[in-house]
C-alpha positions as CSV (number, residue, x, y, z in Angstrom):
1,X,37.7,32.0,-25.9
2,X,35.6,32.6,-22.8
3,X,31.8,31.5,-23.6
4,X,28.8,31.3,-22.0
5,X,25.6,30.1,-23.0
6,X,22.2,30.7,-21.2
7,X,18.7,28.9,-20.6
8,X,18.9,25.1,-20.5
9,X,15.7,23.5,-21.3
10,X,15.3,20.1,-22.5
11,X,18.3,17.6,-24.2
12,X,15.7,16.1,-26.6
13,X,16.0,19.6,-28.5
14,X,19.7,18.5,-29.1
15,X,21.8,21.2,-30.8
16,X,19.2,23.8,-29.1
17,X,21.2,22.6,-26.1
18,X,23.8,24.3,-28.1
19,X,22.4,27.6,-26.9
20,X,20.7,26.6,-23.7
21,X,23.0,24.5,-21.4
22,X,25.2,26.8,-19.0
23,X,25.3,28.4,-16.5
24,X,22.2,29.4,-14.9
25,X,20.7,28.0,-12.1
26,X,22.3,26.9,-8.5
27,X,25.8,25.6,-9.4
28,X,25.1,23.0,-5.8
29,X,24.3,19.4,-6.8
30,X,23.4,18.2,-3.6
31,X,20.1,16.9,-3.0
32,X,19.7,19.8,-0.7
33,X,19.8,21.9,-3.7
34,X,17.4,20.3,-5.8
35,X,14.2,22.3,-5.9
36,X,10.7,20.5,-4.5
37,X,8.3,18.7,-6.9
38,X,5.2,20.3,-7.5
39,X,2.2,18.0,-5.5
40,X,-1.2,18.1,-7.5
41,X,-4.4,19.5,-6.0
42,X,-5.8,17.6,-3.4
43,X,-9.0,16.9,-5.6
44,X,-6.7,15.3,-8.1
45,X,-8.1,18.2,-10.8
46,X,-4.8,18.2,-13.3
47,X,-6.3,18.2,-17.0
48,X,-5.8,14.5,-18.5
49,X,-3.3,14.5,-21.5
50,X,-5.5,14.8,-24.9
51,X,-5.1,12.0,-27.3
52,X,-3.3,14.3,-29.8
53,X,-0.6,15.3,-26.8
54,X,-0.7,12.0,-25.6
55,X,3.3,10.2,-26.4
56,X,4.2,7.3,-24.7
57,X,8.0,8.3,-24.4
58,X,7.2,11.8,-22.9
59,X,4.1,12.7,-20.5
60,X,2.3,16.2,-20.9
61,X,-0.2,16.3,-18.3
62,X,-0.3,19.2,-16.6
63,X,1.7,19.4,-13.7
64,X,4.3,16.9,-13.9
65,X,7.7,17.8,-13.3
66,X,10.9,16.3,-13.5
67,X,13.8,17.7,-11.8
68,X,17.5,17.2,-13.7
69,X,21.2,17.8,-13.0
70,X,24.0,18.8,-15.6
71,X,27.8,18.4,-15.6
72,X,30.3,19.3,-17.7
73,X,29.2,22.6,-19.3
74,X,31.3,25.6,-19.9
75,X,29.8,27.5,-16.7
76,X,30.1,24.4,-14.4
77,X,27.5,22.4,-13.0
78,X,23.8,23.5,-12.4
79,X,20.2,22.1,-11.7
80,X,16.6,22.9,-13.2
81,X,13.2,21.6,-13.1
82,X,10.9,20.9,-16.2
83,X,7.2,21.5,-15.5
84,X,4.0,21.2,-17.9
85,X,2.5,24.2,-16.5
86,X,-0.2,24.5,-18.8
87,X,-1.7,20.9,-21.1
88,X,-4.1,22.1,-24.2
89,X,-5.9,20.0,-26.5
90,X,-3.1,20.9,-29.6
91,X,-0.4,21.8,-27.1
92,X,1.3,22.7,-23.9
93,X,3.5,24.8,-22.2
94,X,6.7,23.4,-21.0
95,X,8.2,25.6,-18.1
96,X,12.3,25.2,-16.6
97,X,12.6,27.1,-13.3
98,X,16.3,27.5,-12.4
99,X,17.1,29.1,-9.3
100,X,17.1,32.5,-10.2
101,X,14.6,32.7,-13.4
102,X,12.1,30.5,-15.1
103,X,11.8,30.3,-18.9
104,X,9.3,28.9,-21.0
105,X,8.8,26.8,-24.4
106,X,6.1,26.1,-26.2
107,X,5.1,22.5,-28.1
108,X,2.2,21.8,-30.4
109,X,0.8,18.6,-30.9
110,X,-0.2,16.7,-34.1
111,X,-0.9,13.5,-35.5
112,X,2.9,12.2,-36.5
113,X,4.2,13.6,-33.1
114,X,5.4,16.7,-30.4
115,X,7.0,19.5,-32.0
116,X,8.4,22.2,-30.0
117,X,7.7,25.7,-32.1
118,X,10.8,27.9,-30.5
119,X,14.4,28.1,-29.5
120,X,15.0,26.5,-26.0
121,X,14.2,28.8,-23.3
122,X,10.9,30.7,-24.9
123,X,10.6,33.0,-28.1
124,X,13.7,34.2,-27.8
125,X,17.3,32.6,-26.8
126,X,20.1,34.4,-26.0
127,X,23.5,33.0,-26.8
128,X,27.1,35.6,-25.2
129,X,30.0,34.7,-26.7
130,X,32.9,37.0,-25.1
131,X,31.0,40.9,-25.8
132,X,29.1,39.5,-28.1
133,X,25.2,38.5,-27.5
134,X,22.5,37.2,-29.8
135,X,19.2,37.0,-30.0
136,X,17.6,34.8,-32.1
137,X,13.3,34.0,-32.7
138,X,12.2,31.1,-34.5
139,X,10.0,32.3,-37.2
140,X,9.5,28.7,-39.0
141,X,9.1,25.7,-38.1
142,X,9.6,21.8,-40.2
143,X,9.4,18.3,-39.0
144,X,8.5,16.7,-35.8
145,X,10.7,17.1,-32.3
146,X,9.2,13.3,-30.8
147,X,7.6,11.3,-32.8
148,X,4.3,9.7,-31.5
149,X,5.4,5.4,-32.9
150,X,9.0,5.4,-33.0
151,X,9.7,2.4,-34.9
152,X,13.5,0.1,-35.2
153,X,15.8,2.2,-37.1
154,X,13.5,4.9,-37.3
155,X,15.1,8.4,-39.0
156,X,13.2,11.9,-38.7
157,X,14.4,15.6,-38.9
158,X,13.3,18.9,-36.9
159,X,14.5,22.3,-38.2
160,X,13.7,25.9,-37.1
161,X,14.3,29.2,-38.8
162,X,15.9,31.8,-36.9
163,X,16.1,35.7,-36.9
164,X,16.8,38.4,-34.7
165,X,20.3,40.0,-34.1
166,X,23.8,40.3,-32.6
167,X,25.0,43.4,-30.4
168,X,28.3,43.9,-30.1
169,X,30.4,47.0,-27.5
170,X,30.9,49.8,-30.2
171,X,28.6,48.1,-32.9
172,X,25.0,49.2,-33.6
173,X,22.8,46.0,-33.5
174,X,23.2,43.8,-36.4
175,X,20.5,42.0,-37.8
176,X,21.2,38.3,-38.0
177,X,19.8,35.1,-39.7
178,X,19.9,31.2,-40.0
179,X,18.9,27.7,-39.2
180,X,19.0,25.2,-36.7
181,X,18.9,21.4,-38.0
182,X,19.0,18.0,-36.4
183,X,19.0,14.5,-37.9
184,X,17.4,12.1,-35.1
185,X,17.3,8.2,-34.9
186,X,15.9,5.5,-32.9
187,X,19.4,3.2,-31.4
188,X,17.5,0.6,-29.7
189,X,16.7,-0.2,-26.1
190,X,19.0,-0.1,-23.4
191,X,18.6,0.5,-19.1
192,X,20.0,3.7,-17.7
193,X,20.9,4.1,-14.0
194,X,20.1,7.4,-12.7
195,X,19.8,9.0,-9.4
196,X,15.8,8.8,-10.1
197,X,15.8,4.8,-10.3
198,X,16.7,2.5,-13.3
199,X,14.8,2.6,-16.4
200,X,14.7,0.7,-19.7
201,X,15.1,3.4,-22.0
202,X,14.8,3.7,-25.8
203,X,18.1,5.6,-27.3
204,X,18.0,8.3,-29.4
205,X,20.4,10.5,-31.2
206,X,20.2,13.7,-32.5
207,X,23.1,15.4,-34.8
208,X,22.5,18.7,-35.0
209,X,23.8,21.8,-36.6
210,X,23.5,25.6,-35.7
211,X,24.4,28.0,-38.8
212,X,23.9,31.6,-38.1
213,X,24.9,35.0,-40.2
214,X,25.3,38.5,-40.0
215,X,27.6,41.4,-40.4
216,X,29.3,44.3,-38.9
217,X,31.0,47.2,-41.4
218,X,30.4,45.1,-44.7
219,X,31.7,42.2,-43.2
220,X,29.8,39.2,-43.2
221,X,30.4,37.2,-39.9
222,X,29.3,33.5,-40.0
223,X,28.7,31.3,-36.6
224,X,28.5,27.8,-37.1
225,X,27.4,25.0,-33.6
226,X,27.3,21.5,-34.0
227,X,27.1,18.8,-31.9
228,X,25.3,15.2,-31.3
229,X,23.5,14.1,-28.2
230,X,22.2,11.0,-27.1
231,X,19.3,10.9,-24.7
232,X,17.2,8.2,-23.3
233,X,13.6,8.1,-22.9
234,X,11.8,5.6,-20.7
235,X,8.0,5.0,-21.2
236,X,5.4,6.9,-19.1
237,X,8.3,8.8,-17.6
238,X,10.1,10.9,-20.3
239,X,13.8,11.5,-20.4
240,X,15.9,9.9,-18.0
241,X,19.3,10.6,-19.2
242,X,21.6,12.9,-22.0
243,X,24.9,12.9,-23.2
244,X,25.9,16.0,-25.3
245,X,28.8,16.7,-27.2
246,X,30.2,18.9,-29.6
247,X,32.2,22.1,-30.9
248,X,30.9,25.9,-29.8
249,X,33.2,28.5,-31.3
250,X,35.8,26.5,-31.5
251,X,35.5,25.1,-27.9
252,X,34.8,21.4,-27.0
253,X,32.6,20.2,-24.1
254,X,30.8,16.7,-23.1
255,X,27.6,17.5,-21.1
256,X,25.5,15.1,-19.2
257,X,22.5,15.5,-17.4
258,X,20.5,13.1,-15.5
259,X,17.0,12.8,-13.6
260,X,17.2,13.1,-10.3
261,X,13.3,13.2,-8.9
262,X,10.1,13.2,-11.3
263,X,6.3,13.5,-10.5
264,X,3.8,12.3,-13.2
265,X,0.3,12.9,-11.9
């Protein structure tokens, strides 16, 4: 089964990564082909991060950027660069510019945490498997993506709701429904060696599952991801490093991605 997957956005999501990691973006990994940090104004003007954004393990002041490369997707290897292009009071907008499109998320912030309210890649992700293409909006959100004190141990969950539909060649557009869940939990402190320096990092991993449903002539057709991903978060920096892994439509892959440049104003 030949399957591609679009909009990579950010490994902490875990099984959203499910949808998002493939192949767009520059399939170069060369430093030539890494795109150029943003530079803040010369007055220094970027909005400080409110103390309800405010997370030790991942910085969202506006402006910073972190540039990351993957390996080991089902479309090959590719490069993207995570910006908070706009920092709120309750919220910000987290931005991923690949080389041919940008897509963005958007995160609220609350007492217990950072939770991000859609579907990597903006309101609506698009997942082609073969002829077949879904869409699929979050419509509900539970739990908290980050926690603001991560403590030894630690357990937390993050679900979304998801509807929209799945077109298929021949097929009228089928309305489709269903969840995606992850289980997330602190794994201690450890340091990471990336092409962006060495961190100490706190390790976390996320098991997540993607159940979707819908039909075509009477039929119901279930679609079930799953996968776990550990991912690394160093303080005052944000992720450094993730390793995904998992089953999508009966296919197996490993996917790591790593930071390669950052700019935290």
């Amino acid at each position: 089964m030949q399957i591609k997957i679009k909009h990579a956005i950010f490994p902490l999501l875990m099984g959203i990564l499910l949808f998002s990691l493939a192949g767009c973006g520059n399939k170069e990994t060369g430093a030539e082909a890494i795109p150029t940090l943003l530079q803040p104004p010369a007055d220094g003007a970027f909005p400080t991060t409110s103390e309800l954004c405010d997370n030790p393990l991942f910085p969202t002041r506006q402006g910073a950027a972190w540039v990351y490369a993957s390996v080991g997707g089902p479309s090959g290897a590719f490069i993207y660069t995570n910006t908070i292009a706009e920092a709120r009071d309750d919220g910000f907008t987290l931005t991923t510019h690949f080389i041919d499109q940008t897509r963005a998320q958007e995160w609220s912030c609350r007492s217990d945490g950072l939770t991000a309210l859609e579907l990597g890649g903006g309101n609506a992700a698009g997942v082609s498997m073969q002829d077949m293409t879904m869409l699929l909006k979050a419509v509900d959100v539970s739990g908290v993506t980050l926690p603001k004190n991560i403590t030894s141990g630690m357990q937390w969950q993050y679900s979304l709701r998801l509807q929209g539909s799945i077109v298929m060649p021949g097929d009228p557009e089928a309305p489709a429904n269903g969840f995606y869940s992850s289980v997330m939990r602190e794994m201690g402190w450890e340091t990471v060696s990336v092409p962006a320096g060495d961190f100490e990092a706190l390790k976390i991993q996320s098991d997540s599952t993607v159940d979707i449903l819908s039909s075509f002539g009477g039929a119901e057709l279930p679609i079930r991801f799953s996968g776990v991903t550990l991912t690394w978060y160093a303080p005052g920096v944000g992720y450094v490093k993730a390793v995904e892994s998992g089953d999508f439509g009966g296919q197996t892959y490993s996917i790591t991605t790593e930071l390669q440049s950052y700019n935290v104003p």
